[in-house]
PDB file of N, CA, C, O and CB in Angstrom:
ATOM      1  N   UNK A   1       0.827  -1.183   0.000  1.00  0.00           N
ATOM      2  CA  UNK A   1       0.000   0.000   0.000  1.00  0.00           C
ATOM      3  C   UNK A   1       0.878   1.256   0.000  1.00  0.00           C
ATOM      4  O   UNK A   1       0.555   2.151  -0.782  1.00  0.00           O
ATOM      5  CB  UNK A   1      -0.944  -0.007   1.211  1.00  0.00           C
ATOM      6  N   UNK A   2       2.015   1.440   0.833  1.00  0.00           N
ATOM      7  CA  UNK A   2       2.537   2.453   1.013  1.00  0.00           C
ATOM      8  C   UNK A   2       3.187   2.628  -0.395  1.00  0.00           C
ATOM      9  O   UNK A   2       3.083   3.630  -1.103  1.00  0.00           O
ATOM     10  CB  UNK A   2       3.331   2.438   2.207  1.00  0.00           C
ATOM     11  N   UNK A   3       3.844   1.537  -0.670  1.00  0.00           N
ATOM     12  CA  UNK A   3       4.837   1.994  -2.426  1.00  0.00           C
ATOM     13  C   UNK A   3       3.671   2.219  -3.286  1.00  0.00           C
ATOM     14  O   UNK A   3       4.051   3.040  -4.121  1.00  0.00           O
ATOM     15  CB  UNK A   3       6.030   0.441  -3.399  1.00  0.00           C
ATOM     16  N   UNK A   4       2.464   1.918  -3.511  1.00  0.00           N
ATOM     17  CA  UNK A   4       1.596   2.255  -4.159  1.00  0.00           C
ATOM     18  C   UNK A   4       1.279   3.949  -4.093  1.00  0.00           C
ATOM     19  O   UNK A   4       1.313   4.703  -5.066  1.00  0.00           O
ATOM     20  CB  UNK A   4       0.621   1.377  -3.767  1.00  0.00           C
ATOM     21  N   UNK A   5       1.096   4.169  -3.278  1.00  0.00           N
ATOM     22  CA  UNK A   5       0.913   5.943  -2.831  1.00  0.00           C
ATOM     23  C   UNK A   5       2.001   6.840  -3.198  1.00  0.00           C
ATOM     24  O   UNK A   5       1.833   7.925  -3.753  1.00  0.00           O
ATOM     25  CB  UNK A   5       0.832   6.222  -1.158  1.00  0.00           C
ATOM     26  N   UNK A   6       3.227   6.295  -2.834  1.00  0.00           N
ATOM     27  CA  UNK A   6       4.725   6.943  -3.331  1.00  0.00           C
ATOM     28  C   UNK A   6       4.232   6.926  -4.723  1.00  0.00           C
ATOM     29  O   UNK A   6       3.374   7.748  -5.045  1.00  0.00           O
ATOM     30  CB  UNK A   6       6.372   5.963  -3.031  1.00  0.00           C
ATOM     31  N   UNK A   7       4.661   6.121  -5.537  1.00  0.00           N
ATOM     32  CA  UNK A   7       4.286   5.433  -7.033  1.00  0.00           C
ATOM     33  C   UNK A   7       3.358   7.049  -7.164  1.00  0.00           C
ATOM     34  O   UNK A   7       3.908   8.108  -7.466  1.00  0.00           O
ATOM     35  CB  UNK A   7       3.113   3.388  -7.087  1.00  0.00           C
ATOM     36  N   UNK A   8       1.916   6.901  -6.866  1.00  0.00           N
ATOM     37  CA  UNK A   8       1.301   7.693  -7.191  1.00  0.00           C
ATOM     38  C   UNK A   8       0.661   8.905  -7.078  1.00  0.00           C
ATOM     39  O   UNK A   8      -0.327   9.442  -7.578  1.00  0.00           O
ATOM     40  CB  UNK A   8       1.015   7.326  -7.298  1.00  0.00           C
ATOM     41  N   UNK A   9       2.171   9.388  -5.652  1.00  0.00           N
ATOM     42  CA  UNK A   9       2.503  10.770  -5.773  1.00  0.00           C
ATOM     43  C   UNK A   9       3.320  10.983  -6.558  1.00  0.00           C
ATOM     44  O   UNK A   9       3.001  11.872  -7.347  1.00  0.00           O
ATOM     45  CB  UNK A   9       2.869  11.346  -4.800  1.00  0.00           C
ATOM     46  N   UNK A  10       4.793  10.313  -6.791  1.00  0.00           N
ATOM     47  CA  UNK A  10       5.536  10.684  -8.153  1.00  0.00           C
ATOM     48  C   UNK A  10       5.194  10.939  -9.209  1.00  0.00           C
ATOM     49  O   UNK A  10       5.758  11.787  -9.901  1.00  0.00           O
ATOM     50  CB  UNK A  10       6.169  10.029  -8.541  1.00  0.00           C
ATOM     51  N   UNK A  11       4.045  10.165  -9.628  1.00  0.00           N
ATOM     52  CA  UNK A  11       3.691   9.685 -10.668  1.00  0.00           C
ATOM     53  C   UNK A  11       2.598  11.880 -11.144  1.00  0.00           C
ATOM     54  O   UNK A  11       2.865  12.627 -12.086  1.00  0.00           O
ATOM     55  CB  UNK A  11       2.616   7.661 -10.241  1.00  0.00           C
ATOM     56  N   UNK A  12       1.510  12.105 -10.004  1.00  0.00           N
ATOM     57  CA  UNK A  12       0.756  12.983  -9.564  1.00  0.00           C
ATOM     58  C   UNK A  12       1.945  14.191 -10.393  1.00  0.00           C
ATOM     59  O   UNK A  12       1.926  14.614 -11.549  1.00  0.00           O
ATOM     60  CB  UNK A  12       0.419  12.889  -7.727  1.00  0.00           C
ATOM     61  N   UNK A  13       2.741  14.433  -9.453  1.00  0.00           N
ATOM     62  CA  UNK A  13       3.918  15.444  -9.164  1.00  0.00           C
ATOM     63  C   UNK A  13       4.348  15.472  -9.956  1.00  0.00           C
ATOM     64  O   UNK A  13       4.307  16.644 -10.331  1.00  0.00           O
ATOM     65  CB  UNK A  13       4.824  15.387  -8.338  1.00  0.00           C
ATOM     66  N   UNK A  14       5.115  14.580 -11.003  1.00  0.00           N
ATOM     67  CA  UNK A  14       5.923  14.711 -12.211  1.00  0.00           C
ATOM     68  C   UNK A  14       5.066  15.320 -13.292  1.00  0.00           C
ATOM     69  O   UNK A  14       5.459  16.164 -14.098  1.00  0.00           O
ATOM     70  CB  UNK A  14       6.500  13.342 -12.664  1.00  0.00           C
ATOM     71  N   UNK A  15       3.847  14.804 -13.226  1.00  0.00           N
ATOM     72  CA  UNK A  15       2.720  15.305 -14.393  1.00  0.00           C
ATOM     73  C   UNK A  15       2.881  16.682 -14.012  1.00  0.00           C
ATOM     74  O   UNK A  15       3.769  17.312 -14.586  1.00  0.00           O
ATOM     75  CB  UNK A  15       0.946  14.705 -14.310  1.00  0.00           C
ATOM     76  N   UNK A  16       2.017  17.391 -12.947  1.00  0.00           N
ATOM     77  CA  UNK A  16       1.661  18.515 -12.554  1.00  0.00           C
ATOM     78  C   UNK A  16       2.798  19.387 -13.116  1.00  0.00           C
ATOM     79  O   UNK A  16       2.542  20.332 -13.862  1.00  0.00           O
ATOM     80  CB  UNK A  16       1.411  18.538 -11.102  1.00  0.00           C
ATOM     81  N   UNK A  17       4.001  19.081 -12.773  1.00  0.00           N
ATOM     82  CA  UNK A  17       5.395  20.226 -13.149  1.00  0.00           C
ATOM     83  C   UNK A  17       5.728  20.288 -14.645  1.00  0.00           C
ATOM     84  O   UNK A  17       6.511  21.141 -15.061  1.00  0.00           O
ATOM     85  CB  UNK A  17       6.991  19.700 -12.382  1.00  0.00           C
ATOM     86  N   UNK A  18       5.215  19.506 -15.359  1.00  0.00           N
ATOM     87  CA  UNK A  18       5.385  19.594 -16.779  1.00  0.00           C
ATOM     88  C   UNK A  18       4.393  20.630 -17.568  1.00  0.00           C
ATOM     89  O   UNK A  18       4.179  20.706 -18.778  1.00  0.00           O
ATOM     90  CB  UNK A  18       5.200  18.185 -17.312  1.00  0.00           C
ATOM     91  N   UNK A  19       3.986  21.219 -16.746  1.00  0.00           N
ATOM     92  CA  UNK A  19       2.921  22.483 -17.428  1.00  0.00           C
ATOM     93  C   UNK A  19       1.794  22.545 -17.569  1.00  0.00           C
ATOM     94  O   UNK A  19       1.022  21.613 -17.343  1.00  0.00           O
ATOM     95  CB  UNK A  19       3.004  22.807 -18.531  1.00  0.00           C
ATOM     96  N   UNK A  20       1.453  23.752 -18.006  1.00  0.00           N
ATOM     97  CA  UNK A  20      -0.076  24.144 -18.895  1.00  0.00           C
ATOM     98  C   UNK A  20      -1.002  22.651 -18.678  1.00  0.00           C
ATOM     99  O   UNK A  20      -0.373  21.618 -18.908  1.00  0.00           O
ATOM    100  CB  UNK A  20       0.280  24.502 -21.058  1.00  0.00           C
ATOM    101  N   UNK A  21      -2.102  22.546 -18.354  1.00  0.00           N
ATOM    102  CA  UNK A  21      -2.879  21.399 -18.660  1.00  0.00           C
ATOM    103  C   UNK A  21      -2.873  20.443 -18.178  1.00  0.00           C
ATOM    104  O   UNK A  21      -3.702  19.556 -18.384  1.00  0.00           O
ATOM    105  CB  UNK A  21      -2.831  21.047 -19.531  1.00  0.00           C
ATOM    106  N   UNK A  22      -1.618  20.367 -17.160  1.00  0.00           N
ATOM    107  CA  UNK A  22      -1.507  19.311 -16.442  1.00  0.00           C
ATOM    108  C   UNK A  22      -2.857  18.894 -14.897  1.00  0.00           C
ATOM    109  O   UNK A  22      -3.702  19.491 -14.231  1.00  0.00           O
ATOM    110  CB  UNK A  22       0.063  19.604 -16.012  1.00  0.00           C
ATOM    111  N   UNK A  23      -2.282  17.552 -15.021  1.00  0.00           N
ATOM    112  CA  UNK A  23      -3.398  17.108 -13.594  1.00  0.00           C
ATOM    113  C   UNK A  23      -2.753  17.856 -12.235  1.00  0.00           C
ATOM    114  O   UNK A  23      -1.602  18.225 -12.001  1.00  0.00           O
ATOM    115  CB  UNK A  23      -3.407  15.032 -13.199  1.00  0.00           C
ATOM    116  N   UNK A  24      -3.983  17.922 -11.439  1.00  0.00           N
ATOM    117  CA  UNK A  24      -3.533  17.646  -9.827  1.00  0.00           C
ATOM    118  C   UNK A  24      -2.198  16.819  -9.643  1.00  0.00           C
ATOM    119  O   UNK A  24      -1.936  15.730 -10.155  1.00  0.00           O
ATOM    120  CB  UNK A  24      -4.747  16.730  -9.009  1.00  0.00           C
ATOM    121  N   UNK A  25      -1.165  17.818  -8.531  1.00  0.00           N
ATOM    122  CA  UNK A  25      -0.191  17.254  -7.615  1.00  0.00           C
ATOM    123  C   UNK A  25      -0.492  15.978  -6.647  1.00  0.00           C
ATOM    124  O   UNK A  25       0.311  15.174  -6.172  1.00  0.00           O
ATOM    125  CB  UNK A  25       0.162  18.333  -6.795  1.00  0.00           C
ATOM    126  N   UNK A  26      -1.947  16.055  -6.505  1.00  0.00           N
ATOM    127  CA  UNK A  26      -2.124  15.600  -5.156  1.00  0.00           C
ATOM    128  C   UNK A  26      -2.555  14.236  -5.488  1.00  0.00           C
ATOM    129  O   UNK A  26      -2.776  13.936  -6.661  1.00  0.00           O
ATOM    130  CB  UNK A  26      -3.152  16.453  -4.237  1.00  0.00           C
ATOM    131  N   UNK A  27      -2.662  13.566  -4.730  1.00  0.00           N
ATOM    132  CA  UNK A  27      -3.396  11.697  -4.554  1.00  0.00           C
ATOM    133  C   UNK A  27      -4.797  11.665  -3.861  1.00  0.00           C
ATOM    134  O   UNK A  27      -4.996  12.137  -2.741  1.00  0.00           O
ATOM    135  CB  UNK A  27      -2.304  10.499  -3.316  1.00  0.00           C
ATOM    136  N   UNK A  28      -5.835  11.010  -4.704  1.00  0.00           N
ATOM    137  CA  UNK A  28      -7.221  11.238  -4.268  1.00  0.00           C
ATOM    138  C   UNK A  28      -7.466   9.516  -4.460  1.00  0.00           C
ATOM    139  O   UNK A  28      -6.815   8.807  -5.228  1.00  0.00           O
ATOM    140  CB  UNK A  28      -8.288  12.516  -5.339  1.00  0.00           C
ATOM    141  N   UNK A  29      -8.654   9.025  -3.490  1.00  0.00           N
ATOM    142  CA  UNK A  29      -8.945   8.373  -2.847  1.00  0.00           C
ATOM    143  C   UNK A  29     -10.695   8.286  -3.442  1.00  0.00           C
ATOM    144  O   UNK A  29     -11.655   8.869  -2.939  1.00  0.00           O
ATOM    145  CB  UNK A  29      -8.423   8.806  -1.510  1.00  0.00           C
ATOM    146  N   UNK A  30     -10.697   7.415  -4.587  1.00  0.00           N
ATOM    147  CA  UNK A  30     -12.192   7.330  -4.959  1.00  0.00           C
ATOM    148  C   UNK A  30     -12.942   6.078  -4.610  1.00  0.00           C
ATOM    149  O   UNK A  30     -12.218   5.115  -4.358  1.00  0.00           O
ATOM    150  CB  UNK A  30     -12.347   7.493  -6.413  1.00  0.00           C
ATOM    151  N   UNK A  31     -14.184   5.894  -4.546  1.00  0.00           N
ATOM    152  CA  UNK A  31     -14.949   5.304  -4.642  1.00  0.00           C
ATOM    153  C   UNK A  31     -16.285   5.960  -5.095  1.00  0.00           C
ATOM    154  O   UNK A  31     -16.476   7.172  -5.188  1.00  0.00           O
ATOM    155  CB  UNK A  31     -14.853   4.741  -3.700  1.00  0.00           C
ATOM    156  N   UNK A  32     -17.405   4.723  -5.428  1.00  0.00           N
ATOM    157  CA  UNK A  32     -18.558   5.057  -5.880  1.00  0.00           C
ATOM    158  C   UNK A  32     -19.233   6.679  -5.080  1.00  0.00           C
ATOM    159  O   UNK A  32     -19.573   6.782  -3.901  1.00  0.00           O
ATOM    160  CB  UNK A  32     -19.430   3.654  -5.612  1.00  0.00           C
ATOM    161  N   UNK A  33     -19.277   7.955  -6.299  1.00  0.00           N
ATOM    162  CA  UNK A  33     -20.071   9.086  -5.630  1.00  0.00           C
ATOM    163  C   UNK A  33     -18.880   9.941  -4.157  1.00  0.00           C
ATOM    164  O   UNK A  33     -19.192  10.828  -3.363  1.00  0.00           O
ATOM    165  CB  UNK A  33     -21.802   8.120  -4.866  1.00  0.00           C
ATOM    166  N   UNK A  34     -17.890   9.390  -4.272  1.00  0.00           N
ATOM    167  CA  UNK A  34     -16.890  10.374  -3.591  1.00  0.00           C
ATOM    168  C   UNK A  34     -15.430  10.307  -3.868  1.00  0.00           C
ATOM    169  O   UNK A  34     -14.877   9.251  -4.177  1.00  0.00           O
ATOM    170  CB  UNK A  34     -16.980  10.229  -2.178  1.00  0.00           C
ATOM    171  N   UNK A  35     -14.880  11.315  -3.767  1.00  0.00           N
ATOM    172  CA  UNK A  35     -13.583  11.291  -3.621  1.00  0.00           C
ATOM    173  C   UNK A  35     -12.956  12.184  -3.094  1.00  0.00           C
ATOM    174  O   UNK A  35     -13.413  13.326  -3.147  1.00  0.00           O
ATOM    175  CB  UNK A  35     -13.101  11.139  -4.506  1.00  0.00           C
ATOM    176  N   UNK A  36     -11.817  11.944  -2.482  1.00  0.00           N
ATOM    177  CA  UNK A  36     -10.834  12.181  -1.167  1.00  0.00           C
ATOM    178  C   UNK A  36      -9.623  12.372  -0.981  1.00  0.00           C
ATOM    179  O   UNK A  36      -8.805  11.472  -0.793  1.00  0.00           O
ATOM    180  CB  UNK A  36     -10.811  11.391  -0.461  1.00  0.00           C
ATOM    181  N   UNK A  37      -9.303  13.939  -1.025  1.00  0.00           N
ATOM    182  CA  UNK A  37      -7.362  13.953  -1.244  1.00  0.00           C
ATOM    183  C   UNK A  37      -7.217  13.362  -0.170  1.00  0.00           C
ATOM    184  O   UNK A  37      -7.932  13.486   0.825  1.00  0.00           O
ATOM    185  CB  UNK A  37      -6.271  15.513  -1.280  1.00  0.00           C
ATOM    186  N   UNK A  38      -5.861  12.372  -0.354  1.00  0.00           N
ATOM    187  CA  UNK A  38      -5.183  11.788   0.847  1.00  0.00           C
ATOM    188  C   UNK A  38      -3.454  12.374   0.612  1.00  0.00           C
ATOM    189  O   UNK A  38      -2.609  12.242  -0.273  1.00  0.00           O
ATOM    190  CB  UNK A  38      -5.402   9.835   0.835  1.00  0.00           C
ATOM    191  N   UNK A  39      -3.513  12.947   1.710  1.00  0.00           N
ATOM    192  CA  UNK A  39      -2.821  14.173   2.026  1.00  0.00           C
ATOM    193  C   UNK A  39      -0.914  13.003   1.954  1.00  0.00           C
ATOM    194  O   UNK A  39      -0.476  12.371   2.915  1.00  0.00           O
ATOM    195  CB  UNK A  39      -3.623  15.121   4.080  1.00  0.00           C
ATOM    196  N   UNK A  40      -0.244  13.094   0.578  1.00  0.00           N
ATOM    197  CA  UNK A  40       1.451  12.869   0.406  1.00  0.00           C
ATOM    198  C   UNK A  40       2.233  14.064   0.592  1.00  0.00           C
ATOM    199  O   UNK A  40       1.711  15.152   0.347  1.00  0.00           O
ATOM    200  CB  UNK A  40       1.897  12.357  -1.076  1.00  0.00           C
ATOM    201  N   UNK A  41       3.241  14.001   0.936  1.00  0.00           N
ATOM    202  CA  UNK A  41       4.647  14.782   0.548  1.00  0.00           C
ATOM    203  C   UNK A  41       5.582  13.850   0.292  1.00  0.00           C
ATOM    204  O   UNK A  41       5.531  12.636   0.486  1.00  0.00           O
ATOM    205  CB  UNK A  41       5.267  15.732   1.655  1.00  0.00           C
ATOM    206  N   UNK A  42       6.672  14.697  -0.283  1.00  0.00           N
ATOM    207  CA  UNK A  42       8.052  14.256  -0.092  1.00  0.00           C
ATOM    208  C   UNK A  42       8.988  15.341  -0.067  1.00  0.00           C
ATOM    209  O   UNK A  42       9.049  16.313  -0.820  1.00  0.00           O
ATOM    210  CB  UNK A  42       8.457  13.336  -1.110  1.00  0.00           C
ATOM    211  N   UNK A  43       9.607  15.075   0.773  1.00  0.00           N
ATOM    212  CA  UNK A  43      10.613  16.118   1.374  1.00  0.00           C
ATOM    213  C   UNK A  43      11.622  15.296   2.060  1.00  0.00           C
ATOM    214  O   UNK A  43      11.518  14.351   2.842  1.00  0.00           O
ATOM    215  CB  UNK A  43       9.934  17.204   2.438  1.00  0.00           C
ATOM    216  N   UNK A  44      12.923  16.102   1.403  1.00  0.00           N
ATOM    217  CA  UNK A  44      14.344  15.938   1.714  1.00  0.00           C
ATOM    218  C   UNK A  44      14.656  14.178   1.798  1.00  0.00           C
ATOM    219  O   UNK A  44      15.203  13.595   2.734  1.00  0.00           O
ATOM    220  CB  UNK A  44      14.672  16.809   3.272  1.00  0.00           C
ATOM    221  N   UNK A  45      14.160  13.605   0.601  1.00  0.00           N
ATOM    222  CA  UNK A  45      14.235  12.365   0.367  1.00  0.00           C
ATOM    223  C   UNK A  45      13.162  11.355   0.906  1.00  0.00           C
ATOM    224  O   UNK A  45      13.242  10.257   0.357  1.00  0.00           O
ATOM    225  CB  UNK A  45      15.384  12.083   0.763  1.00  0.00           C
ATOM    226  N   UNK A  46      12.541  11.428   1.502  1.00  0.00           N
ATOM    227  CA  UNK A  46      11.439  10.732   2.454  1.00  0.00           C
ATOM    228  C   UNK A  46       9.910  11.396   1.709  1.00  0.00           C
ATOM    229  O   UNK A  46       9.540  12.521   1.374  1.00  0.00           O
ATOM    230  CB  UNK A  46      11.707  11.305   4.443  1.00  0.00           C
ATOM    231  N   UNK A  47       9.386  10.192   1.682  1.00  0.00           N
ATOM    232  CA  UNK A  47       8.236  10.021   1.456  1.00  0.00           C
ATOM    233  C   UNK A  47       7.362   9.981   3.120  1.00  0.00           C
ATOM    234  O   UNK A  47       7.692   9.380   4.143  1.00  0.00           O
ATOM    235  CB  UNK A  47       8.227   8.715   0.489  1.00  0.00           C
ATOM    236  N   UNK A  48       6.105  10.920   2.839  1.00  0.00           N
ATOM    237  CA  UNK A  48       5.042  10.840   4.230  1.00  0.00           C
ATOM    238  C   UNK A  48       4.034  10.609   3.636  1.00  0.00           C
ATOM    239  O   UNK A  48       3.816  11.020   2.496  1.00  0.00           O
ATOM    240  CB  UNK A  48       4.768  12.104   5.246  1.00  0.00           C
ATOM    241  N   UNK A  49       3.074   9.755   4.464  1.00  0.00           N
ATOM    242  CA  UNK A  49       1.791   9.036   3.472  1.00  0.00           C
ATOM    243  C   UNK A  49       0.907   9.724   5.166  1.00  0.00           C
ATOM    244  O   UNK A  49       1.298   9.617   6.329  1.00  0.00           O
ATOM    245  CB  UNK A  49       1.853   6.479   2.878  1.00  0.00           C
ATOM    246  N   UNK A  50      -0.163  10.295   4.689  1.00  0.00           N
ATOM    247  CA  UNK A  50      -1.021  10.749   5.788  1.00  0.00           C
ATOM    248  C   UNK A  50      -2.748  10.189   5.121  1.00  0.00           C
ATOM    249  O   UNK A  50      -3.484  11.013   4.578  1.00  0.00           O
ATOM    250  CB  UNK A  50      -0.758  12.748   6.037  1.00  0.00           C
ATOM    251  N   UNK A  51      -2.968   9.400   5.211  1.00  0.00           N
ATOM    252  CA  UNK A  51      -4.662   8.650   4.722  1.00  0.00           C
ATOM    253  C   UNK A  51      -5.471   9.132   5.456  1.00  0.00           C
ATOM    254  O   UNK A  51      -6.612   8.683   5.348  1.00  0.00           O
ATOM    255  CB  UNK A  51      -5.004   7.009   4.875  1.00  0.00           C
ATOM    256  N   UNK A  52      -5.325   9.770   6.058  1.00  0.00           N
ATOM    257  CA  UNK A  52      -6.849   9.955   7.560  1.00  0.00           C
ATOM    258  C   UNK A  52      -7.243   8.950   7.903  1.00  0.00           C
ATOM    259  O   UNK A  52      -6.993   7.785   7.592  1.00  0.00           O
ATOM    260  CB  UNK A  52      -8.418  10.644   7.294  1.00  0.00           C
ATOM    261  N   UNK A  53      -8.097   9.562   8.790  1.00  0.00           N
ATOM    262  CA  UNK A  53      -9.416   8.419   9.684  1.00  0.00           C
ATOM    263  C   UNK A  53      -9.913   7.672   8.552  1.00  0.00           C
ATOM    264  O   UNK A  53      -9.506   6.510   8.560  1.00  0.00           O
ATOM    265  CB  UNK A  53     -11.040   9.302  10.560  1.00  0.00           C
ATOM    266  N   UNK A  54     -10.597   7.942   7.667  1.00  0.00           N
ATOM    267  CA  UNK A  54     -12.017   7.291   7.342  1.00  0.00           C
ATOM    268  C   UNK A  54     -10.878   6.216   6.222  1.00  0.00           C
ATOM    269  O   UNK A  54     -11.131   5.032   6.000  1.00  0.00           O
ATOM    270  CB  UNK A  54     -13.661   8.646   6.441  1.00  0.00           C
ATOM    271  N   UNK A  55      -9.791   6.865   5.708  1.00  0.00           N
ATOM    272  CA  UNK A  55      -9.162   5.331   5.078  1.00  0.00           C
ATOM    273  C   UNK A  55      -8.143   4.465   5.495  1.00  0.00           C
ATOM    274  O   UNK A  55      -7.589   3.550   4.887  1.00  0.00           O
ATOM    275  CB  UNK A  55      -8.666   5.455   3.901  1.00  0.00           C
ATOM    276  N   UNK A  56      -8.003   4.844   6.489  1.00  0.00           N
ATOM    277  CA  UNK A  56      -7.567   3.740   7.710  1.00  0.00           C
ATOM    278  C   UNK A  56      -8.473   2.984   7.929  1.00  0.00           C
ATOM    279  O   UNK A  56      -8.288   1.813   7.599  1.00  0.00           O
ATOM    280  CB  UNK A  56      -7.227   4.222   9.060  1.00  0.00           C
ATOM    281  N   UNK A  57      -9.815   3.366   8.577  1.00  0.00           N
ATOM    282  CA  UNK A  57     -10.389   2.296   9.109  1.00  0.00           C
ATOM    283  C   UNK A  57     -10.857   1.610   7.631  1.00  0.00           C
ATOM    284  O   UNK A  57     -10.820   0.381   7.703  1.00  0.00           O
ATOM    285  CB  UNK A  57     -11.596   2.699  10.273  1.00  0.00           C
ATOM    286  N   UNK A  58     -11.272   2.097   6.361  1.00  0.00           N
ATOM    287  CA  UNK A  58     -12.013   1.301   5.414  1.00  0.00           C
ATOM    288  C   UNK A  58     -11.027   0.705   4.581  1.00  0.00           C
ATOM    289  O   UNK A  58     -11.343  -0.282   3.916  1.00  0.00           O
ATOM    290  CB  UNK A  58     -13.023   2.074   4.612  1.00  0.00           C
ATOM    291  N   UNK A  59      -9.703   1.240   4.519  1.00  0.00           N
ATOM    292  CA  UNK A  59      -8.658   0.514   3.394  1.00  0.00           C
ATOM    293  C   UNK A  59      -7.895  -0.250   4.501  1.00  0.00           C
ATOM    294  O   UNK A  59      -7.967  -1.478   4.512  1.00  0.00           O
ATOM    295  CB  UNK A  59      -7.508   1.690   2.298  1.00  0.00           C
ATOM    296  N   UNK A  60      -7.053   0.509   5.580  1.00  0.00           N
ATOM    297  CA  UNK A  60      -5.656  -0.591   5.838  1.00  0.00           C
ATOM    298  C   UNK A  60      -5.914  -1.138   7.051  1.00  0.00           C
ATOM    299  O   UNK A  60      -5.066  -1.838   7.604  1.00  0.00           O
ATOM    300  CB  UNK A  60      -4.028   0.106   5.940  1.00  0.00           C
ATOM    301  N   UNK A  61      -7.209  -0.864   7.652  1.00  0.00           N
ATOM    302  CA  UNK A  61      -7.467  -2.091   8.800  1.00  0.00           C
ATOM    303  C   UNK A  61      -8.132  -3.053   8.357  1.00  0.00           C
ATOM    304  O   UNK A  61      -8.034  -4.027   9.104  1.00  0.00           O
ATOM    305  CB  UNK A  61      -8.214  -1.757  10.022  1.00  0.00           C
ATOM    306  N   UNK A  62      -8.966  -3.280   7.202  1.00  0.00           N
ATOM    307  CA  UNK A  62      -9.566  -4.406   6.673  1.00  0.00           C
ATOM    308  C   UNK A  62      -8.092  -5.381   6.208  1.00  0.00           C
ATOM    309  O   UNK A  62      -7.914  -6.585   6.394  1.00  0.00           O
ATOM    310  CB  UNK A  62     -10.709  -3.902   5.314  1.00  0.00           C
ATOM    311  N   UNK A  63      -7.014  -4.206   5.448  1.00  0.00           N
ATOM    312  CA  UNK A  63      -5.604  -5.017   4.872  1.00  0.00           C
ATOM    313  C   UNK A  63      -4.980  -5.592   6.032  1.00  0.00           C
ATOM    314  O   UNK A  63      -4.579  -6.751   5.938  1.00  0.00           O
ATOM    315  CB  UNK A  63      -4.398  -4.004   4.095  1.00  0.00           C
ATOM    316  N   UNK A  64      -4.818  -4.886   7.247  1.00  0.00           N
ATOM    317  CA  UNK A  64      -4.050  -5.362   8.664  1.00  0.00           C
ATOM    318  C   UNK A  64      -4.740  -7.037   8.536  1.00  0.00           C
ATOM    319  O   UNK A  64      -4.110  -8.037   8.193  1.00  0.00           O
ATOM    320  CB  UNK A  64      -4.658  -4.215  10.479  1.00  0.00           C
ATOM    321  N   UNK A  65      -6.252  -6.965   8.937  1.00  0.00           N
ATOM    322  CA  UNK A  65      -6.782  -8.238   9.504  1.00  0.00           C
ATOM    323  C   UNK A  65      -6.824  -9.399   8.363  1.00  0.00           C
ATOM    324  O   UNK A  65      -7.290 -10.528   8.521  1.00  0.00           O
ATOM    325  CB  UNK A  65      -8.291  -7.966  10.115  1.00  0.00           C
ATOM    326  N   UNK A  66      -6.266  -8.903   7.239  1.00  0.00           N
ATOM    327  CA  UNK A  66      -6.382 -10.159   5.790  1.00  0.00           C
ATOM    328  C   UNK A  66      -4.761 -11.256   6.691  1.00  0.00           C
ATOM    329  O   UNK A  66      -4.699 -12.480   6.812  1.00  0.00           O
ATOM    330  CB  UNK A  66      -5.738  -8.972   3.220  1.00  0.00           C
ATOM    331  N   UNK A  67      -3.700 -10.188   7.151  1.00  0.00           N
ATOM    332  CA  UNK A  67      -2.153 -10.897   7.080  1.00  0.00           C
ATOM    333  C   UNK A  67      -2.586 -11.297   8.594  1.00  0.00           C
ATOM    334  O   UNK A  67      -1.819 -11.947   9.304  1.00  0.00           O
ATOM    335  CB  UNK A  67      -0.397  -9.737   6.760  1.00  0.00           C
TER     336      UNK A  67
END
């Protein structure tokens, strides 16, 4: 999950700086009828993944109790 989010803040970020027309910097969090920036950086080499409440409990505590 976490290299997935890196992946697709790089991925976010590299687009955005290439100009005119480009997508959102940021990483959003969809499902059916919503969607949800889930708040990345990277700074001074380090990646920070911040998901909130509501996709903690619905994405990585359902993933915790699968392992």
């Amino acid at each position: 999950m976490f290299e997935a989010a890196r992946f697709l803040h790089t991925v976010a970020e590299d687009h955005f700086k290439q100009g005119p027309g480009s997508i959102s910097p940021s990483v959003y969090w969809w499902r059916p009828g919503k969607l949800t920036r889930v708040t990345t950086r990277s700074t001074k080499g380090r990646f920070l993944f911040f998901p909130g409440e509501e996709f903690e409990r619905e994405v990585l505590q359902p993933l915790a109790r699968r392992n």
